[in-house]
Structures are given as structure tokens and as C-alpha cells.
PDB file of N, CA, C and O in Angstrom:
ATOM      1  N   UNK A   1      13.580  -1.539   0.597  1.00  0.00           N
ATOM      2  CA  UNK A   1      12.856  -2.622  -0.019  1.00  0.00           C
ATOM      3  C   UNK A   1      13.125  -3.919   0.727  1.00  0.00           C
ATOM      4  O   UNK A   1      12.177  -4.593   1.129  1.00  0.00           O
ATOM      5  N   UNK A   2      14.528  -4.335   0.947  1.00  0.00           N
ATOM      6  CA  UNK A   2      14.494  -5.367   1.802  1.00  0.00           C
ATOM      7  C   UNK A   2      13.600  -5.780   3.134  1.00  0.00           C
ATOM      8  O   UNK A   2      12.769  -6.650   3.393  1.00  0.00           O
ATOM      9  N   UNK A   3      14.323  -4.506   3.946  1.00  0.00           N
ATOM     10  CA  UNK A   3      13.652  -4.582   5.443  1.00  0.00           C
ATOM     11  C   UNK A   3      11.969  -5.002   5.443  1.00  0.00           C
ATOM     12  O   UNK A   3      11.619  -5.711   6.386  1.00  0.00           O
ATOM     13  N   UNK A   4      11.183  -4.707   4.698  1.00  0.00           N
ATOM     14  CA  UNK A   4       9.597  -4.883   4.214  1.00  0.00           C
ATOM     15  C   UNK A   4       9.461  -6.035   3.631  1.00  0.00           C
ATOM     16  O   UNK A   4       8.706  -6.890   4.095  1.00  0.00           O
ATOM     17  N   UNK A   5      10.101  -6.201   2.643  1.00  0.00           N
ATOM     18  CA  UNK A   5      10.323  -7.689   1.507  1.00  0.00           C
ATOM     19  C   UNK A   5      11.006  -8.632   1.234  1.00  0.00           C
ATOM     20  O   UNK A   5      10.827  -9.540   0.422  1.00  0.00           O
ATOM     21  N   UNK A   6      11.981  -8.379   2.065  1.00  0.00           N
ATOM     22  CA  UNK A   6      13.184  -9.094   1.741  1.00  0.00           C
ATOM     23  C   UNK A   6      13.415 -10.520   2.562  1.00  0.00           C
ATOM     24  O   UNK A   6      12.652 -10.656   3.519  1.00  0.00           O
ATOM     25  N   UNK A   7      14.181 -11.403   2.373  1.00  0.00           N
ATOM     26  CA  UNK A   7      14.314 -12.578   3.488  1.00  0.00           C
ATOM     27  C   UNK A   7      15.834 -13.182   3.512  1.00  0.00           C
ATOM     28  O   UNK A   7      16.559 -13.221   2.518  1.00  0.00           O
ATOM     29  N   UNK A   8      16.111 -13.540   4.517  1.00  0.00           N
ATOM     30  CA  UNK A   8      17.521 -13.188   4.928  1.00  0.00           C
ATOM     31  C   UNK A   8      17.848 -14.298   4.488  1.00  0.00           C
ATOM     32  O   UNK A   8      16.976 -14.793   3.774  1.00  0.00           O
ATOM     33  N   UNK A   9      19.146 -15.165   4.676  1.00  0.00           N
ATOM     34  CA  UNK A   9      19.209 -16.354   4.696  1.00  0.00           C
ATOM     35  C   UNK A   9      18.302 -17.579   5.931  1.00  0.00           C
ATOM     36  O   UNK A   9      17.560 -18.557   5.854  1.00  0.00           O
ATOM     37  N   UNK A  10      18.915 -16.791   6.928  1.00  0.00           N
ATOM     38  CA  UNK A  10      18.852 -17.193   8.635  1.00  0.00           C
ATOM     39  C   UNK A  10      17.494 -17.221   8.554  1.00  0.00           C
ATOM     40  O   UNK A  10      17.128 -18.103   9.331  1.00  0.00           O
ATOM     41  N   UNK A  11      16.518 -16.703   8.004  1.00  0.00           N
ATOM     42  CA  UNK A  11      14.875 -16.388   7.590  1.00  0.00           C
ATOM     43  C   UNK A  11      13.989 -17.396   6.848  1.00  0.00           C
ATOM     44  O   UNK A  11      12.808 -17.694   7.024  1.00  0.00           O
ATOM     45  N   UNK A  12      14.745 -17.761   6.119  1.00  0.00           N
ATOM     46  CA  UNK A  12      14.597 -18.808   5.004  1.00  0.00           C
ATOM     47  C   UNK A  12      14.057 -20.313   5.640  1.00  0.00           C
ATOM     48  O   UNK A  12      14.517 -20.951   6.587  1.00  0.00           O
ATOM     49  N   UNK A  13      13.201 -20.541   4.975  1.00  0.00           N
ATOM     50  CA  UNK A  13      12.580 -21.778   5.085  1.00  0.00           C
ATOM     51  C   UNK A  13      11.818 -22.634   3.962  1.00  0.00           C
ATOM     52  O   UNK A  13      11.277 -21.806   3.230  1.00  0.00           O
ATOM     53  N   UNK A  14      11.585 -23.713   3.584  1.00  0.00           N
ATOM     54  CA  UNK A  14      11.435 -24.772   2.924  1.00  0.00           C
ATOM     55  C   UNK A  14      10.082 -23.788   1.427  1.00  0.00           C
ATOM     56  O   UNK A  14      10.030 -23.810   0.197  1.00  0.00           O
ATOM     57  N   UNK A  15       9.307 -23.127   2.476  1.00  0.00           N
ATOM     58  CA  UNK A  15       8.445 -22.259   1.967  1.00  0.00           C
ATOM     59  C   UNK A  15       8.250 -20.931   1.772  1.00  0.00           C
ATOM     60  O   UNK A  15       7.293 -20.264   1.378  1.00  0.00           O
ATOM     61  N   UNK A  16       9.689 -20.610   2.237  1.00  0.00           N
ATOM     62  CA  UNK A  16       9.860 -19.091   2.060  1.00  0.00           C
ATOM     63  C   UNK A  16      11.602 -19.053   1.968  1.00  0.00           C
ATOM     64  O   UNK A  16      12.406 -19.069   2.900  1.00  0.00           O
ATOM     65  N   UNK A  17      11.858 -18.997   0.463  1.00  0.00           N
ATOM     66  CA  UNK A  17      13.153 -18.840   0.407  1.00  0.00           C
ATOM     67  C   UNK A  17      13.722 -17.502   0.370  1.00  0.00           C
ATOM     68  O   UNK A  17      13.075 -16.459   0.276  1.00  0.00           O
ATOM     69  N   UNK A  18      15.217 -17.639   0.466  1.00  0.00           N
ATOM     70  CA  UNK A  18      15.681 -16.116   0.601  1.00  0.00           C
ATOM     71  C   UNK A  18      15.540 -15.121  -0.637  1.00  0.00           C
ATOM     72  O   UNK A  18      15.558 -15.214  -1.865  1.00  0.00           O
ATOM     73  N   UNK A  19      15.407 -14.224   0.219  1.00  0.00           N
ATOM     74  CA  UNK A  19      15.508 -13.130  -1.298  1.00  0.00           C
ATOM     75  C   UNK A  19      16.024 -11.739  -0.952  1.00  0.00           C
ATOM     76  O   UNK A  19      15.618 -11.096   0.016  1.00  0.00           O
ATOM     77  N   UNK A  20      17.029 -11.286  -1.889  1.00  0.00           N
ATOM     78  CA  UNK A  20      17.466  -9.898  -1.935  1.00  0.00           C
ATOM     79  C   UNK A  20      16.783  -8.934  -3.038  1.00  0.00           C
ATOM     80  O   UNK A  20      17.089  -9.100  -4.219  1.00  0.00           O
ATOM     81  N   UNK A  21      16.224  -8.323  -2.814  1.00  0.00           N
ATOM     82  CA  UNK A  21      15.512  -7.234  -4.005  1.00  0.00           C
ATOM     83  C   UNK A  21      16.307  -6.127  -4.126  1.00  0.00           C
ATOM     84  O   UNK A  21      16.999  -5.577  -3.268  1.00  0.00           O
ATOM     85  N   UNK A  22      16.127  -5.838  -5.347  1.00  0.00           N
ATOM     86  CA  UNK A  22      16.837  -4.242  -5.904  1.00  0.00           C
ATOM     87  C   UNK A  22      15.841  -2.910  -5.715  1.00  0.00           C
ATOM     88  O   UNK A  22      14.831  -2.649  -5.062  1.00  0.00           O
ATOM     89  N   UNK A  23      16.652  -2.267  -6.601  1.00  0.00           N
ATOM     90  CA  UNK A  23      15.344  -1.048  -6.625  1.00  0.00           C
ATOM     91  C   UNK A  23      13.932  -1.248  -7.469  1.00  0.00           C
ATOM     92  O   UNK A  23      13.580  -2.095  -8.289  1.00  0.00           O
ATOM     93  N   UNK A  24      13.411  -0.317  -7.010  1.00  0.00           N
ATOM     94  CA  UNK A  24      11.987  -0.127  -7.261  1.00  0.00           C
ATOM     95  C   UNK A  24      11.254   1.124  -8.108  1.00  0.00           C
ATOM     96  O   UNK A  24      11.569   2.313  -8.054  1.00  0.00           O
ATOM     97  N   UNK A  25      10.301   0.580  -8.821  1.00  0.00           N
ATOM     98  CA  UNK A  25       9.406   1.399  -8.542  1.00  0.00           C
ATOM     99  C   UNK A  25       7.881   0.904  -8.495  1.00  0.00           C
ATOM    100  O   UNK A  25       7.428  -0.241  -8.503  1.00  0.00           O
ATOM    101  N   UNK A  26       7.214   2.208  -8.440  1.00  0.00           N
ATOM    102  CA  UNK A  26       5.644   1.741  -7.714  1.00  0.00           C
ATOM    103  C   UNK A  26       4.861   2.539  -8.087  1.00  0.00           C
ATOM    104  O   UNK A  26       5.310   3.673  -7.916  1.00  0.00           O
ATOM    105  N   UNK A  27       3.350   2.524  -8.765  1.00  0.00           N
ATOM    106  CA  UNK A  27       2.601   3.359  -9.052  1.00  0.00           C
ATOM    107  C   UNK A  27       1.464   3.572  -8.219  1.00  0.00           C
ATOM    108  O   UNK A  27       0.826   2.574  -7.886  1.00  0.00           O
ATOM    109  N   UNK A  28       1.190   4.410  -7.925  1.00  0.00           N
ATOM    110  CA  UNK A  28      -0.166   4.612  -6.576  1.00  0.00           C
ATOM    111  C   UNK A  28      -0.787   5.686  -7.214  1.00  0.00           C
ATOM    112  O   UNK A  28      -0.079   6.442  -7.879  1.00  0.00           O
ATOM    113  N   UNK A  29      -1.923   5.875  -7.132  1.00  0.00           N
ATOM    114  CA  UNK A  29      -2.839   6.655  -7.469  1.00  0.00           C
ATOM    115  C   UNK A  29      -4.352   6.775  -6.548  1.00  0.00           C
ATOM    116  O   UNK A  29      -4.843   5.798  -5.983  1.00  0.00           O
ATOM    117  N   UNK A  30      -4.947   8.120  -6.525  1.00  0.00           N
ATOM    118  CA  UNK A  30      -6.277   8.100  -5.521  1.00  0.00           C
ATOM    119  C   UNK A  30      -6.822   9.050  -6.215  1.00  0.00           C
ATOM    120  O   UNK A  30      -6.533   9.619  -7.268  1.00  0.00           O
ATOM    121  N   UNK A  31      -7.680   9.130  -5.435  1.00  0.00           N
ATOM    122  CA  UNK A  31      -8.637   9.930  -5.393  1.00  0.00           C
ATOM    123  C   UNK A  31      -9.736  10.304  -4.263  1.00  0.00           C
ATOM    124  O   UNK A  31     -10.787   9.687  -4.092  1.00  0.00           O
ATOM    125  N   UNK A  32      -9.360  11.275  -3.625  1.00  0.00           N
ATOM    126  CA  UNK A  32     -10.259  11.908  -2.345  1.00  0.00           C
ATOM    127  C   UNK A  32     -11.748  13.253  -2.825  1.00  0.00           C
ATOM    128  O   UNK A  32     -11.693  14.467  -3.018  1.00  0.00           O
ATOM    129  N   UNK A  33     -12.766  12.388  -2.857  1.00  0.00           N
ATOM    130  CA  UNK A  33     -14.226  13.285  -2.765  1.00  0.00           C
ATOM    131  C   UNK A  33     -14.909  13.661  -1.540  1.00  0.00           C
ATOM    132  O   UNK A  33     -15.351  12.717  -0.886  1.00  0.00           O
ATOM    133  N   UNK A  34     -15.084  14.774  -1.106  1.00  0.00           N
ATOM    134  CA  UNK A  34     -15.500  15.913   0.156  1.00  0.00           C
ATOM    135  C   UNK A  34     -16.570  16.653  -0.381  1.00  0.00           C
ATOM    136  O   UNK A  34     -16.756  17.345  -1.382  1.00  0.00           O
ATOM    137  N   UNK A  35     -17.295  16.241   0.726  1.00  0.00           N
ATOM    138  CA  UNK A  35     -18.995  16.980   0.776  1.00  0.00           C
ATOM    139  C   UNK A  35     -18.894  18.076   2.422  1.00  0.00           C
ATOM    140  O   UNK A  35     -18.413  17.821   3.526  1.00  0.00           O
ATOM    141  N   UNK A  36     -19.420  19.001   2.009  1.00  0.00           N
ATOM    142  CA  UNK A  36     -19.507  19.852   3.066  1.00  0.00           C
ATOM    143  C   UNK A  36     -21.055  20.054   2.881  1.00  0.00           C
ATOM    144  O   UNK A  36     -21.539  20.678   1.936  1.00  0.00           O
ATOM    145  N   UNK A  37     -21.865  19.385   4.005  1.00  0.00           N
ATOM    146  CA  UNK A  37     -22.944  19.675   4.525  1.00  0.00           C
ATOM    147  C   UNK A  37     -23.238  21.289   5.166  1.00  0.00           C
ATOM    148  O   UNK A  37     -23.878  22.245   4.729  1.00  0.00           O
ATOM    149  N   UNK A  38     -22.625  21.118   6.120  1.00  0.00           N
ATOM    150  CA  UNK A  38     -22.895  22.680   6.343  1.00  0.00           C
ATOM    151  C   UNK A  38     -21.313  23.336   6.651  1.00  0.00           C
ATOM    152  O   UNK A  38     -20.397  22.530   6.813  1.00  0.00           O
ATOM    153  N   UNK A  39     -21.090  24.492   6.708  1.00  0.00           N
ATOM    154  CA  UNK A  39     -19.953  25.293   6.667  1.00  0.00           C
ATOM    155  C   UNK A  39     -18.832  24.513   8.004  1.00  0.00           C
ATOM    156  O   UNK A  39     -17.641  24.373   7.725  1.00  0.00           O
ATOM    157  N   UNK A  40     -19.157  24.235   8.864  1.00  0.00           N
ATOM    158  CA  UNK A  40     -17.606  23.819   9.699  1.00  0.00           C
ATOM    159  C   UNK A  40     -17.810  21.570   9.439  1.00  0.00           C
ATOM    160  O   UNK A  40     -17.234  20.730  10.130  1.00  0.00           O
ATOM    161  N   UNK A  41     -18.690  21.320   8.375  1.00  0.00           N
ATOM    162  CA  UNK A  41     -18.817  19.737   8.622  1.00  0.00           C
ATOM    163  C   UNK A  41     -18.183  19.272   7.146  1.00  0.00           C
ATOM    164  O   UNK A  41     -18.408  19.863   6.089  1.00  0.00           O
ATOM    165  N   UNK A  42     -17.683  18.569   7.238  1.00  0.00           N
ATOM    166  CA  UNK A  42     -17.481  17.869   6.110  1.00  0.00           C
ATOM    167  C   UNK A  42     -17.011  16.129   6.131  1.00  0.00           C
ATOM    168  O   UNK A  42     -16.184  15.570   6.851  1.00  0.00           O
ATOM    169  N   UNK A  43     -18.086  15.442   4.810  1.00  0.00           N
ATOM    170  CA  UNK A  43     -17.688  14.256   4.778  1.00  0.00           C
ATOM    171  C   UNK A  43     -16.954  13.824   3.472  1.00  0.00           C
ATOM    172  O   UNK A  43     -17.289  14.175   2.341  1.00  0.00           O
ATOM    173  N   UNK A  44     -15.774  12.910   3.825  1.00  0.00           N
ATOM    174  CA  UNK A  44     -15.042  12.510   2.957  1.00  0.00           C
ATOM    175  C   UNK A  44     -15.186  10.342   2.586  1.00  0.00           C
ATOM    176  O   UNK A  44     -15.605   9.330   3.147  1.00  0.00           O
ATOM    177  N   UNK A  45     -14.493  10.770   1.275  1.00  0.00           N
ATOM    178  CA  UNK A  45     -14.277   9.404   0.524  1.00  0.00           C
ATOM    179  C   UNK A  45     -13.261   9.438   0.022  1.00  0.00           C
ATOM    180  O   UNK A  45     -13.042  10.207  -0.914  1.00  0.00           O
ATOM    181  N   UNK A  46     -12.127   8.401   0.630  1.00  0.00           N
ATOM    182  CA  UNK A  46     -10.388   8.137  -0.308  1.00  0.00           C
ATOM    183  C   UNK A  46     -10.445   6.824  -1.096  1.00  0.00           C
ATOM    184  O   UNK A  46     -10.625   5.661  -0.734  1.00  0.00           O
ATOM    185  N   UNK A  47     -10.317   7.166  -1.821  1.00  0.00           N
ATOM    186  CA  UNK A  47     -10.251   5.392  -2.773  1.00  0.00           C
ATOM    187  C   UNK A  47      -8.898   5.547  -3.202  1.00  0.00           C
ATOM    188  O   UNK A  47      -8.641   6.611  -3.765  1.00  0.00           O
ATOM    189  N   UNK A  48      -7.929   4.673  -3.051  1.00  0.00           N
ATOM    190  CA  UNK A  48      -6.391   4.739  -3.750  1.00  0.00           C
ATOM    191  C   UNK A  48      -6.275   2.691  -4.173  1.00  0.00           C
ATOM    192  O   UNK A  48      -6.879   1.696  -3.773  1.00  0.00           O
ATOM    193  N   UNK A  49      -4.900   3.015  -5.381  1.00  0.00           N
ATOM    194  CA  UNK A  49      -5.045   2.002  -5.540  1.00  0.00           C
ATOM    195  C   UNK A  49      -3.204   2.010  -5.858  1.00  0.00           C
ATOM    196  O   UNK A  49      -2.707   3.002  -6.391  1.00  0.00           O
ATOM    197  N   UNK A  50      -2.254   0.695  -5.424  1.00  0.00           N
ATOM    198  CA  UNK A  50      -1.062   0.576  -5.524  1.00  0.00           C
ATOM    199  C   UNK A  50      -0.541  -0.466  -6.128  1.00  0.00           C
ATOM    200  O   UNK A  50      -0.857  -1.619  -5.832  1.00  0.00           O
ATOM    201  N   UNK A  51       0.415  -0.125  -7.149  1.00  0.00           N
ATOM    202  CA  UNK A  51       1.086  -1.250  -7.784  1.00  0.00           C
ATOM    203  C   UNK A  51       2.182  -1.686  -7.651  1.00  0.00           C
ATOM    204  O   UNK A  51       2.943  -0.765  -7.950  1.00  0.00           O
ATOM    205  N   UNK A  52       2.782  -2.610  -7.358  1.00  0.00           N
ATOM    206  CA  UNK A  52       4.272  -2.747  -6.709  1.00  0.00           C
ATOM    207  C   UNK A  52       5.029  -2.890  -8.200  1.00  0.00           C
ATOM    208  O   UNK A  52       4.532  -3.137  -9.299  1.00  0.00           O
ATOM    209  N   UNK A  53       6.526  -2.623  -7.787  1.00  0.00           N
ATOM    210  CA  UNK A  53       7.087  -2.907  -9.100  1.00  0.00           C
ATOM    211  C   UNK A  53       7.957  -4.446  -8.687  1.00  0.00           C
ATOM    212  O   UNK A  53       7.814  -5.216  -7.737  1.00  0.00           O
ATOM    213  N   UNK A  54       8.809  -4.461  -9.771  1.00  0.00           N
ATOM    214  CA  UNK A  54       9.177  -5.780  -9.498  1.00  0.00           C
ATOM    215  C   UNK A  54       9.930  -6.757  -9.052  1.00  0.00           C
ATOM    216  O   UNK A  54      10.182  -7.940  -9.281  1.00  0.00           O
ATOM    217  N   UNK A  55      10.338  -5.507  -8.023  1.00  0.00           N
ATOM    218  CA  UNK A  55      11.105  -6.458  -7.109  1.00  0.00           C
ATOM    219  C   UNK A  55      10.356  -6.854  -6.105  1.00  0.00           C
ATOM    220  O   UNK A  55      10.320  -8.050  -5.815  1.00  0.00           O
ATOM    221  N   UNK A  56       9.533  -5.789  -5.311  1.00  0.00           N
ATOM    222  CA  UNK A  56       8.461  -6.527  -4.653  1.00  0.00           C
ATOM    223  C   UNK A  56       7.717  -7.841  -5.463  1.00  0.00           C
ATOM    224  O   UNK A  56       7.874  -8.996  -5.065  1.00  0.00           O
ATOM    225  N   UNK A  57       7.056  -7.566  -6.412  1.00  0.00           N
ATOM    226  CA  UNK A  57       5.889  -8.676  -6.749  1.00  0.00           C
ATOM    227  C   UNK A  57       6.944 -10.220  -6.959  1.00  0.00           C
ATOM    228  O   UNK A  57       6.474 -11.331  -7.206  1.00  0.00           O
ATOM    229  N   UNK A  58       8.329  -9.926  -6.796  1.00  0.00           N
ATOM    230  CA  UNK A  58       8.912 -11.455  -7.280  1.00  0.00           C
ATOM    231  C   UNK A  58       9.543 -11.558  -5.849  1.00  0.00           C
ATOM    232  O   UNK A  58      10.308 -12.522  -5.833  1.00  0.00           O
ATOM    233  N   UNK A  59       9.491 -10.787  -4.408  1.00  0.00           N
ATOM    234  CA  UNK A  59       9.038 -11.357  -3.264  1.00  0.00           C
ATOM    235  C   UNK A  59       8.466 -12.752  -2.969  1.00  0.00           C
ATOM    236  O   UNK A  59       7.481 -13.106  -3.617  1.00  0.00           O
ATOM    237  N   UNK A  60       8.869 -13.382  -2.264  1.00  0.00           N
ATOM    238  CA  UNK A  60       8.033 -14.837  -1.573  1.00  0.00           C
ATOM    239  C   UNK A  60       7.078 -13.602  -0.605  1.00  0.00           C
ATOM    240  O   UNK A  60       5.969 -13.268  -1.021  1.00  0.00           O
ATOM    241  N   UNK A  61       7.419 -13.241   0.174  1.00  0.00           N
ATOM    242  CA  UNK A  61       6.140 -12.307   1.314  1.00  0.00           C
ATOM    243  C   UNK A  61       5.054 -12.202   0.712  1.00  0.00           C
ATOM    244  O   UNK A  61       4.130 -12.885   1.153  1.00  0.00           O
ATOM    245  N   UNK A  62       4.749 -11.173  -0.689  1.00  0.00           N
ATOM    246  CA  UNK A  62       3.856 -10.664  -1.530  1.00  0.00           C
ATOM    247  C   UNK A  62       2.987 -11.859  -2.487  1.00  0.00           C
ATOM    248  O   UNK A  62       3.538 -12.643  -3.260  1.00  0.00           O
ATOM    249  N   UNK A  63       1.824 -11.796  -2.280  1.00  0.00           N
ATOM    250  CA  UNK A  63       1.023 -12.513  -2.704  1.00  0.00           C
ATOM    251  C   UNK A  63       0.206 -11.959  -3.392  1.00  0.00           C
ATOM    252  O   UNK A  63      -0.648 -12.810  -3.641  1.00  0.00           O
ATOM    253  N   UNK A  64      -0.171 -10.609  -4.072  1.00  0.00           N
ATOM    254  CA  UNK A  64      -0.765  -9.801  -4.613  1.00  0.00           C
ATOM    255  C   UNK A  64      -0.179  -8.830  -4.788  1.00  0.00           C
ATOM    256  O   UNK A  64       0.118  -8.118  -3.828  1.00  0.00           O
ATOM    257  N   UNK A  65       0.302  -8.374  -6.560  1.00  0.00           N
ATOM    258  CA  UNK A  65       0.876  -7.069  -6.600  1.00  0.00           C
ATOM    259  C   UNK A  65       0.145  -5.840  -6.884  1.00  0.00           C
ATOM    260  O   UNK A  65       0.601  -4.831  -7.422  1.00  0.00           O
ATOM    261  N   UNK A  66      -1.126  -6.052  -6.430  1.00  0.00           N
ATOM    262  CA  UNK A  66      -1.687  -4.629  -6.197  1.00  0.00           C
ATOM    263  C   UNK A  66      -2.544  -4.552  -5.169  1.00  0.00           C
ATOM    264  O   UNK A  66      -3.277  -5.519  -4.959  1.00  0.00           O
ATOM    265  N   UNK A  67      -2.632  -3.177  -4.177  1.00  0.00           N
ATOM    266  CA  UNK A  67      -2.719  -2.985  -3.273  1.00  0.00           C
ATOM    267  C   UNK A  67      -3.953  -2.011  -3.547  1.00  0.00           C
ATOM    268  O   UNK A  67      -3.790  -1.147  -4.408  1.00  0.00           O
ATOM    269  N   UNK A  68      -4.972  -2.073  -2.991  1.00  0.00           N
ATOM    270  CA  UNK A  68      -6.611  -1.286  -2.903  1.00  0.00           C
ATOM    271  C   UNK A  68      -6.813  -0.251  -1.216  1.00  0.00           C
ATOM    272  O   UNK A  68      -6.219  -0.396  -0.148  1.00  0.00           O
ATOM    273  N   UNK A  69      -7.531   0.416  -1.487  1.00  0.00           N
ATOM    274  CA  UNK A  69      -7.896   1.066   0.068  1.00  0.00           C
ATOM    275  C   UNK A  69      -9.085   1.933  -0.022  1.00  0.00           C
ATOM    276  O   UNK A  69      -8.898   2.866  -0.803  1.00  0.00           O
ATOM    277  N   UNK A  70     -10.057   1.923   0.439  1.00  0.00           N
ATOM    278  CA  UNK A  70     -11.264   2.978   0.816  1.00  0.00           C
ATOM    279  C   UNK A  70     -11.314   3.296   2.324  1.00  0.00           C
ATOM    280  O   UNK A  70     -11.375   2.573   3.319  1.00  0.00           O
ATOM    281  N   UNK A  71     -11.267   4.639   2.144  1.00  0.00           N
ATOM    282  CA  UNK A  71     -11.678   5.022   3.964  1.00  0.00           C
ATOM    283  C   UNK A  71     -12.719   6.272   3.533  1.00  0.00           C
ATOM    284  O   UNK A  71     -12.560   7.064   2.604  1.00  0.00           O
ATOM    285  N   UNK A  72     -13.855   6.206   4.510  1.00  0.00           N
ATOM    286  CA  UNK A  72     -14.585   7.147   4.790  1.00  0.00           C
ATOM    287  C   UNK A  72     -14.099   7.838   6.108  1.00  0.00           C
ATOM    288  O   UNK A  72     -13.369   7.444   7.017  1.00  0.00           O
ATOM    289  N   UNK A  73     -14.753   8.989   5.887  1.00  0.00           N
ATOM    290  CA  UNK A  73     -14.082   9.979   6.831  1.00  0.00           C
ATOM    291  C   UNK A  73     -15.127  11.233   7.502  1.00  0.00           C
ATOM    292  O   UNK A  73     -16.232  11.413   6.990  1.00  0.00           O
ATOM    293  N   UNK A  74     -14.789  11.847   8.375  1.00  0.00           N
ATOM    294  CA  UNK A  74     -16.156  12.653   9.027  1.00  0.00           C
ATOM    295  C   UNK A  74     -15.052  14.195   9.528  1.00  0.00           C
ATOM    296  O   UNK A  74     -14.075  14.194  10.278  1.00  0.00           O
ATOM    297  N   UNK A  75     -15.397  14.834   9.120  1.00  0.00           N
ATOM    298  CA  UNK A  75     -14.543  16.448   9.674  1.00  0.00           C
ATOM    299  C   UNK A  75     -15.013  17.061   9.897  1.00  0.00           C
ATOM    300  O   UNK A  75     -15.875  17.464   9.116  1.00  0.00           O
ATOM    301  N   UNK A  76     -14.798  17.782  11.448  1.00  0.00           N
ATOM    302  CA  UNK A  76     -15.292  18.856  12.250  1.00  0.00           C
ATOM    303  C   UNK A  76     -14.073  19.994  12.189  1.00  0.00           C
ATOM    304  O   UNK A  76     -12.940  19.716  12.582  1.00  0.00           O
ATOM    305  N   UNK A  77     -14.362  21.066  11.751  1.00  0.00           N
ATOM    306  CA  UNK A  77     -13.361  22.262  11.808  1.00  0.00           C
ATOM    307  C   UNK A  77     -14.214  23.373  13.159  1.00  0.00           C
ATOM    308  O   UNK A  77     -15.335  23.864  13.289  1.00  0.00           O
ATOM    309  N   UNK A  78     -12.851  23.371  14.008  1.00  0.00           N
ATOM    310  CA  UNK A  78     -13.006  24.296  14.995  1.00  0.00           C
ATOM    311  C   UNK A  78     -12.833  26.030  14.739  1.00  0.00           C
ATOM    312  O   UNK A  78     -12.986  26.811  15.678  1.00  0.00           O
TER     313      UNK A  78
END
């Protein structure tokens, strides 16, 4: 958690003060939908979505404690 979030002393500045975080936790969740056009093709959709717990979100780095993602996707099987 630190190494990602954390800020050292030596790091520290007027607008980013130090911080040590503890443990964590985090909820993430998705969901991946796949269409197969024809037998070796297939197209995909990932939608996921992430929630930091709270040692991240009381981070100076973190400016939003939840995290979004969509990727489309294209698969050729040999």
C-alpha cells in the first residue's frame, strides 16, 4: 500500500503531505460479455469497476476512490 500511496517524509511538500497507510481492503467487481460470430472469432466487452478502501482514499495521491474501466476486445483462435 505504501510503495503506490504512500509519501515519505523526504517526499512531502506544502501540497502533498506525508502519509503512512495501513492495511486494506478493496472491492472490484466486472463483468466480461463474448460474442462469437463465427466458430474461431470472437468479440469481447470488460466493464469492471474498483473501490479503494481506506487507507488509500485518505491518501493525498488519490483523488477519486473509485476506479472504472471498459475495454473492447477482438479474438482470433488458431
Amino acid at each position: 500500500m505504501d510503495y503506490y500511496y504512500g509519501v515519505r517524509a523526504s517526499e512531502a511538500t506544502a501540497a502533498r503531505p506525508a502519509y503512512q497507510g495501513d492495511s486494506l481492503t478493496a472491492v472490484d467487481v466486472g463483468l466480461r460479455l463474448e460474442y462469437s460470430p463465427a466458430t474461431r472469432h470472437s468479440l469481447f466487452l470488460d466493464v469492471s469497476a474498483k473501490r479503494f478502501g481506506g487507507s488509500i482514499k485518505d491518501s493525498p495521491l488519490v483523488e477519486r476512490v473509485t476506479q472504472s474501466f471498459v475495454g473492447f476486445g477482438y479474438l482470433y483462435r488458431f
